[in-house]
C-alpha positions as CSV (number, residue, x, y, z in Angstrom):
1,X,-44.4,23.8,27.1
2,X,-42.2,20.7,27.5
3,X,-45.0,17.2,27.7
4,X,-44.0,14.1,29.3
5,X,-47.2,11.2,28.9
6,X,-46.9,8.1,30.6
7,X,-49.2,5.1,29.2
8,X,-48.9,1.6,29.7
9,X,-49.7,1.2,33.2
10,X,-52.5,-1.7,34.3
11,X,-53.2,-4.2,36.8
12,X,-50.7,-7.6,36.4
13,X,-50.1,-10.7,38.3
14,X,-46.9,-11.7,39.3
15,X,-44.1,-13.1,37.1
16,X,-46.6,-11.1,34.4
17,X,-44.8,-8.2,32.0
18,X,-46.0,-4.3,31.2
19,X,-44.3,-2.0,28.5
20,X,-44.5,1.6,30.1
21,X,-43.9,4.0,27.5
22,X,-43.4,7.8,27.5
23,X,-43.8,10.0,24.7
24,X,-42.1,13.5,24.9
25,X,-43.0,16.6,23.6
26,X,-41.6,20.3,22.3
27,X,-37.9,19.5,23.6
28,X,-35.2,18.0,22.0
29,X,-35.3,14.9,22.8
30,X,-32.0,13.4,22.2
31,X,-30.1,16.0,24.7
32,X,-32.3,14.5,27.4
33,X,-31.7,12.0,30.0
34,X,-34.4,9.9,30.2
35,X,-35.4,7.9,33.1
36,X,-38.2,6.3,34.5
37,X,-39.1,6.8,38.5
38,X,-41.9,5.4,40.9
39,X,-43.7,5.8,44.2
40,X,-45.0,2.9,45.9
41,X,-47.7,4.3,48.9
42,X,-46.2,5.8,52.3
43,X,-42.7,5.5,50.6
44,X,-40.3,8.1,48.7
45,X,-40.2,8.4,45.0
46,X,-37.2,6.4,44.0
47,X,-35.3,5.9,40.5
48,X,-35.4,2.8,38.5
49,X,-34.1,3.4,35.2
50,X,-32.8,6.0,33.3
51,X,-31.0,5.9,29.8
52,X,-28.7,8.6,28.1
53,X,-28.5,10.0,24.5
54,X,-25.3,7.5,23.9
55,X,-27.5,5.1,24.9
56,X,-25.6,4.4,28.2
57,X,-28.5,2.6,30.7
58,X,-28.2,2.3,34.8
59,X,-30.5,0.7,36.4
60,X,-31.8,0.4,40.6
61,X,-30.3,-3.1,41.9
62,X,-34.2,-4.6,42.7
63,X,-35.0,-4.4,38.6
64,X,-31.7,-5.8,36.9
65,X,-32.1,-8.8,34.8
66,X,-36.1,-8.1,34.8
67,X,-36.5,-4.5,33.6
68,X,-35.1,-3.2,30.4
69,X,-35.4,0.9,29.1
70,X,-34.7,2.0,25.7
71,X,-35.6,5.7,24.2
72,X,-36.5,5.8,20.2
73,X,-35.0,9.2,19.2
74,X,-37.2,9.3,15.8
75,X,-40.2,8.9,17.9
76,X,-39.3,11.4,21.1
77,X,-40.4,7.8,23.1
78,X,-38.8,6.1,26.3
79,X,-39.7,2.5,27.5
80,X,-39.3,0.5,30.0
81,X,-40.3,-3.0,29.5
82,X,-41.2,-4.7,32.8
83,X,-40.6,-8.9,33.3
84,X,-41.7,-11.1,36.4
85,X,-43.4,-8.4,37.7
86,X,-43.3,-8.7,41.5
87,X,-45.9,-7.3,44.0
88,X,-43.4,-4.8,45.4
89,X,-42.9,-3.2,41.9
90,X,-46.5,-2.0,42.5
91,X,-46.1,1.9,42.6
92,X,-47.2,4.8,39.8
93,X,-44.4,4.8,37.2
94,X,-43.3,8.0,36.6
95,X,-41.5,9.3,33.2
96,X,-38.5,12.0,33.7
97,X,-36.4,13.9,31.6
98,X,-32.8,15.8,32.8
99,X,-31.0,17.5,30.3
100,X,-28.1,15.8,31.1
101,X,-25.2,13.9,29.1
102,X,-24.8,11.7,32.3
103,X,-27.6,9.5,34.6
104,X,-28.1,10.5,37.9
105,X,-30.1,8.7,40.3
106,X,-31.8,11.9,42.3
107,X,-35.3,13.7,41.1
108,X,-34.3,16.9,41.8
109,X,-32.1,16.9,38.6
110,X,-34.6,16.2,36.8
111,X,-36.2,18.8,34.9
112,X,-39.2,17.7,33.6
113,X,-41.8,15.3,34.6
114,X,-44.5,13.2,33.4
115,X,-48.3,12.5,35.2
116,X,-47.8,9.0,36.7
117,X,-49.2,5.9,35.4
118,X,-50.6,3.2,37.9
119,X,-48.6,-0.1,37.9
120,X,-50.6,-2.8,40.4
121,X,-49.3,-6.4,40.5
122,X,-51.7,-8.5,41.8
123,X,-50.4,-12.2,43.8
């Protein structure tokens, strides 16, 4: 079965960076829409980033200019690399995949999903 695996995540202060990275499995990875999701707690999961075979990339308003995702096809691997790290990007980071030729913001598209990984930044 389809494998999604989040690593990356840690404890950072602010203005520090992370690299989240998600390595897919047993799919084809370049038909997939890749994006990356999180959920602070007591809030909804929300999209942040997602990036297309083409590689077209969207991302959420709040993470423009600081957060950046890119997908190696040769290694079935999305990233998102995280700048000035704020403490309301503290959530679990979670790796999706649609199999999609266009980005869409909602999770219910989204056909498979990774575990979480824990992003905290500390101020």
């Amino acid at each position: 079965q389809v494998q999604l695996v989040e690593s990356g995540g840690g404890l950072v202060q602010v203005g520090g960076s992370l690299r989240l990275s998600c390595a897919a499995s047993r799919l084809i990875f370049s038909n997939y829409v890749m994006a990356w999701f999180r959920q602070a707690p007591g809030k909804q999961r929300e999209f942040v980033a997602g990036v297309s075979w083409a590689p077209f990339t969207y991302y959420i308003d709040s993470v423009k200019g600081r957060f950046t995702i890119s997908r190696d096809n040769a290694k079935n691997t999305v990233y998102l690399q995280m700048n000035s790290l704020k403490p309301e990007d503290t959530a679990v980071y979670y790796c999706a995949a649609d199999r999609s030729r266009m980005i869409v913001t909602s999770q219910n598209e989204y056909d498979y999903w990774g575990q979480g990984t824990q992003v905290t930044v500390s101020s």
